[in-house]
N, C-alpha and C positions, 0 to 999 in steps of 0.2 A: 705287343700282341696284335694279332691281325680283326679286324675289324667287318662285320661282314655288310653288304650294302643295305642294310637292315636296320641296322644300329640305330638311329636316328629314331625308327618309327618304336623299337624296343623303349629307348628313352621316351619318348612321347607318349608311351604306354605304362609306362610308371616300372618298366621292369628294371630290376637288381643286376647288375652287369656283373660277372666271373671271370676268372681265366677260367680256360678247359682247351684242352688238346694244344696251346697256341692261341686263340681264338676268345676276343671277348663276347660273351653270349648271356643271355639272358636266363638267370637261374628261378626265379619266380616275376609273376606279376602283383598290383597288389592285390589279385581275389586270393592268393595263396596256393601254395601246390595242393591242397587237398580239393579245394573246388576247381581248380583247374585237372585234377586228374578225374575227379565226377564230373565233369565236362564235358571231356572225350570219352567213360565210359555209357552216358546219357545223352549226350547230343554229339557236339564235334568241337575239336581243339586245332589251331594252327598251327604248325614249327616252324622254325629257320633251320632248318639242318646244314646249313653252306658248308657246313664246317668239313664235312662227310666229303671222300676223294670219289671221282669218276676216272674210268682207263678206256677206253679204247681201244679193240684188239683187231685185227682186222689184216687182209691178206689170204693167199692162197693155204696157210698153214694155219689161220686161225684158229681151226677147230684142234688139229692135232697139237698146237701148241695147249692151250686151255685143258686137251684131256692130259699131257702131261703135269701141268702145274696144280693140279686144280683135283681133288679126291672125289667127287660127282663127277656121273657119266655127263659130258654135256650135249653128246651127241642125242640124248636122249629128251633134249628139251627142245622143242619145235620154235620156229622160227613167231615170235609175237609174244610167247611167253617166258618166264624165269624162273629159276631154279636157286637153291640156295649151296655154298660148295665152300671148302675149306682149302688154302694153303698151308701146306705142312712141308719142316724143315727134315733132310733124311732120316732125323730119329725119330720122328712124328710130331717133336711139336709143333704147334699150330703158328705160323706164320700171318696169318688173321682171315677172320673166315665174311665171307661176300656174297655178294649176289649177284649172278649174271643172267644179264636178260639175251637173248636173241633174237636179233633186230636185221634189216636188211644188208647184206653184205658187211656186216661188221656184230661185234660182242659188246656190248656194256657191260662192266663188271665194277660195281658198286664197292666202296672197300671206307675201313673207318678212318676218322682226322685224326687219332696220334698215328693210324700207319701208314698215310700217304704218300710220304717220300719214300718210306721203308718199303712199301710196298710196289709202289712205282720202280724201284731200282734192284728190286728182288724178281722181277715179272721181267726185267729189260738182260737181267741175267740167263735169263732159262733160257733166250729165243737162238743160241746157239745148233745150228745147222737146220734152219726152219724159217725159209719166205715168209714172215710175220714182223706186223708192224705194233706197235706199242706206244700207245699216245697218252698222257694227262692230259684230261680236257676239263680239269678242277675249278679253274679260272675263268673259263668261257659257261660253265654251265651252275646252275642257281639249281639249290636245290630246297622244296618245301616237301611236308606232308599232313594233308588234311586225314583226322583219324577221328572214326566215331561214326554210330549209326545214324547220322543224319547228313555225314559228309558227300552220299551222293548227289542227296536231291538239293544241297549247298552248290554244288561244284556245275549239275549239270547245266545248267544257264549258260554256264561262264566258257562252256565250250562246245567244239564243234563234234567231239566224239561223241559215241552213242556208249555212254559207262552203264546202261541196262544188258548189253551185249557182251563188256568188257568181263568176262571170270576171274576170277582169283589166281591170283598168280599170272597173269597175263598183262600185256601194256603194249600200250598201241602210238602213232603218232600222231600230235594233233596239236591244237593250240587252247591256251589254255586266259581268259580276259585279252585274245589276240597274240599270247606270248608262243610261239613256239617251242615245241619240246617234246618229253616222253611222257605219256601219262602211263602209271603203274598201278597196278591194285593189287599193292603190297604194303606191306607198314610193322611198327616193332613195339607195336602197343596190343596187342592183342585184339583189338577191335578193326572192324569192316573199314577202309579208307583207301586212301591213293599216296603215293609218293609220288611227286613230278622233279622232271631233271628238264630247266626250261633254261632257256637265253639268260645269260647272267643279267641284258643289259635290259631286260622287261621285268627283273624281279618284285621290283619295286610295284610296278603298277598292278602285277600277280599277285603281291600280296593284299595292298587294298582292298582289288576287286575283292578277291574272298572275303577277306573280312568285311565289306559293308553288304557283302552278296548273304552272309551267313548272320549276323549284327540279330537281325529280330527271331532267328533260333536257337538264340542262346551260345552261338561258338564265340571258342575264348582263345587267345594267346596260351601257348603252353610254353615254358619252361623246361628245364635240365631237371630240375627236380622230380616234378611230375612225368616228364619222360622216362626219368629210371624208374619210377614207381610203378607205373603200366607196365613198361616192359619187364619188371624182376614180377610183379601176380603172374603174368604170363609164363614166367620161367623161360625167358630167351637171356641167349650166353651174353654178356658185356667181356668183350676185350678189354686184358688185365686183371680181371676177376674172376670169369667162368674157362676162361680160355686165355692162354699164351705161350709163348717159347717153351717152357717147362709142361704143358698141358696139352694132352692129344686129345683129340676125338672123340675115341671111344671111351678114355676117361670122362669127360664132360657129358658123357651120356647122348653123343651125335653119331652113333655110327650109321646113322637111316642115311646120311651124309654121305657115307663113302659107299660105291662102287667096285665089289671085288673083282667084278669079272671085265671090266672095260678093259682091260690092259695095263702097263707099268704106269706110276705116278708117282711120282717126289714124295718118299713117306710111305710107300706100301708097304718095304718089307719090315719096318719098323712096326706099321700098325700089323702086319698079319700076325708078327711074332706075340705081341699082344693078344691079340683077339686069340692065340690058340692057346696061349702060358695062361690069360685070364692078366687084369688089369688089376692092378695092388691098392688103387683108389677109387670112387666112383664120386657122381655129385647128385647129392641127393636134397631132396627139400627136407624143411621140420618145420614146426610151430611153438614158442613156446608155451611151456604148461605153466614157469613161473613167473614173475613181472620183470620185465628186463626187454634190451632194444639189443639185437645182435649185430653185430659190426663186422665188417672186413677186415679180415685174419684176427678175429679171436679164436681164442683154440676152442676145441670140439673134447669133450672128455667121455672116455667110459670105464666107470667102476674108479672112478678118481686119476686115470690115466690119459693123457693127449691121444687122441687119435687121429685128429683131422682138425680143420682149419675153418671157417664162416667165409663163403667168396662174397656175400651179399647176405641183407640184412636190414630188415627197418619193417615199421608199421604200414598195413596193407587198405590204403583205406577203404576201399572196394568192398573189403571181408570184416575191415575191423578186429584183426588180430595180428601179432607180432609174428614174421617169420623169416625162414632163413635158407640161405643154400651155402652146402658145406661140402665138401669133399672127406667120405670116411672109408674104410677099410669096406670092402664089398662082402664081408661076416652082417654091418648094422646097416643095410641099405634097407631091407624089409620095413614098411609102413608098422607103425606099430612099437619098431626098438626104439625105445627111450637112451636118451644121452641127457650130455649137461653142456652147456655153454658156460667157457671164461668169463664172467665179466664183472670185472671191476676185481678180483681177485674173490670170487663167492659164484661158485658151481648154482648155475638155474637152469632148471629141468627144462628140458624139451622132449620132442615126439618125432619118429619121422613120419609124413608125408605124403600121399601121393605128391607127382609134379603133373603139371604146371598147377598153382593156385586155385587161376583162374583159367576156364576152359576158352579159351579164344573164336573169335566169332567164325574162325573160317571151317573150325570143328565143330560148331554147333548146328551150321546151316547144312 
């Protein structure tokens, strides 16, 4: 397992070491994932995300390369800010879906750690008849993200950007305890924060600083744990669960994601055929009504019949109730239809939903 330059301080920090993606990483600390996720949803939480792939796209074809690969207009996202966008295989499914920022004469395009190579060698495929260059810069670049409504006035000390100026969805260049890098104000917890992509070989002192810069307000080490936890209240997709090879778009409830009018992309004619026939699954939230923890891929039932599958599933500690995301037949998508979840072999009622859970901070403001 690869180790990230982290490790040491994780250990020193009493956290519980995992595999994930490849990668040994830190699944709790000892405050536990439930006060480490009321952390970042009440103060601010730190991650190691190293594990997370960067690309580098760049070239006279940049742009027309990325709107080929890529289901988002990207032409449409101005040079300082980022956009979120899916790679889909001809039949639509999803390839894994990223974030690209646009930055000075080149693309960042954020992608997850099981798909880094996949993805890296999926991206080096498409660049057939198009001046475009295709870099992993995984290695050289460190990635952290400070999340949680106190993370700016944590963060602002520690750098030379002005993050009162910085909007959502935008990211600037700067340095960050000295470290050079990207600073983002973006994140996959649902709450107001920043994602940094900094010098692999300052991470170290990057991470410190924050933590003894944030120490008397309460910011905590966050975990795997509590990082799925944030992110499934928020209802954002996890590759392998909400989305993958078998899974489109528009199924997963993304199509704000795609772009019908930009032009041809890897997967359109797959998705339009879709979007016009209507999609035979959807993914919806529930809660349940009776005592039980829903799991990944238990079945989904109605009227005592399978109809769908649980992609996610666990107690929410934010809301203090059990819930779930499922993929059903677009008949029981409506809030309101009651099902039943597997588990353990004894049908427990559920409800569907609105989604997301939780309203996330960048829709509230």
């Amino acid at each position: 397992m690869t180790k990230t330059l982290l490790y040491d301080r994780h250990l020193a920090l009493g956290g519980r070491m995992v595999e994930f993606a490849g990668w040994e990483l830190p699944v709790q600390y000892p405050t536990g994932p439930k006060a480490e996720h009321l952390a970042v949803r009440e103060r601010a939480g730190l991650f190691d995300i190293d594990h997370m792939g960067q690309v580098i796209v760049s070239g006279p074809d940049a742009l027309a390369f990325l709107q080929r690969v890529l289901t988002a207009d990207i032409a449409a996202i101005p040079q300082g800010q980022a956009g979120y966008a899916l790679m889909c295989y001809a039949d639509g499914g999803t390839v894994d879906d990223t974030f690209v920022y646009a930055l000075p004469g080149r693309y960042l395009v954020a992608i997850n750690a099981s798909n880094n190579v996949k993805d890296t060698r999926w991206l080096e495929a498409q660049t057939y008849g198009l001046n475009v260059s295709v870099r992993n810069v995984s290695e050289e670049t460190y990635m952290l993200a400070l999340q949680g409504p106190l993370a700016a006035a944590i963060m602002q000390p520690l750098t030379d950007a002005d993050l009162s100026a910085l909007a959502y969805h935008h990211a600037v260049e700067g340095t960050v305890a000295g470290v050079p890098g990207i600073i983002s104000h973006t994140g996959y917890t649902g709450e107001d924060g920043f994602e940094l992509y900094l010098a692999a070989s300052g991470a170290v002192a990057a991470w410190d600083a924050i933590m003894a810069q944030g120490a008397p307000q309460g910011l905590l080490p966050i975990g795997l744990a509590a990082r799925d936890s944030l992110r499934f209240e928020a209802a954002m997709p996890l590759y392998g669960q909400e989305l993958g090879p078998s899974i489109s778009p528009l199924e997963a409830g993304l199509s704000w994601a795609v772009s019908w009018t930009k032009g041809p992309f890897i997967g359109r004619e797959a998705l339009l055929k879709q979007r016009l026939e209507g999609v035979t699954r959807t993914l919806v939230a529930f809660r349940m009504l009776d005592r039980g923890v829903p799991r990944h891929e238990y079945p989904v039932l109605s009227d005592g019949q399978v109809v769908g599958v649980v992609t996610s599933g666990m107690y929410a500690p934010t809301l203090d109730q059990f819930l779930g995301l499922a993929f059903v037949p677009p008949a029981s998508r409506r809030p309101g239809t009651e099902l039943s979840i597997g588990i353990r072999g004894r049908e427990n009622r559920a409800v569907v939903v609105k989604k997301p859970f939780y309203i996330p901070a960048y829709r509230r403001s």
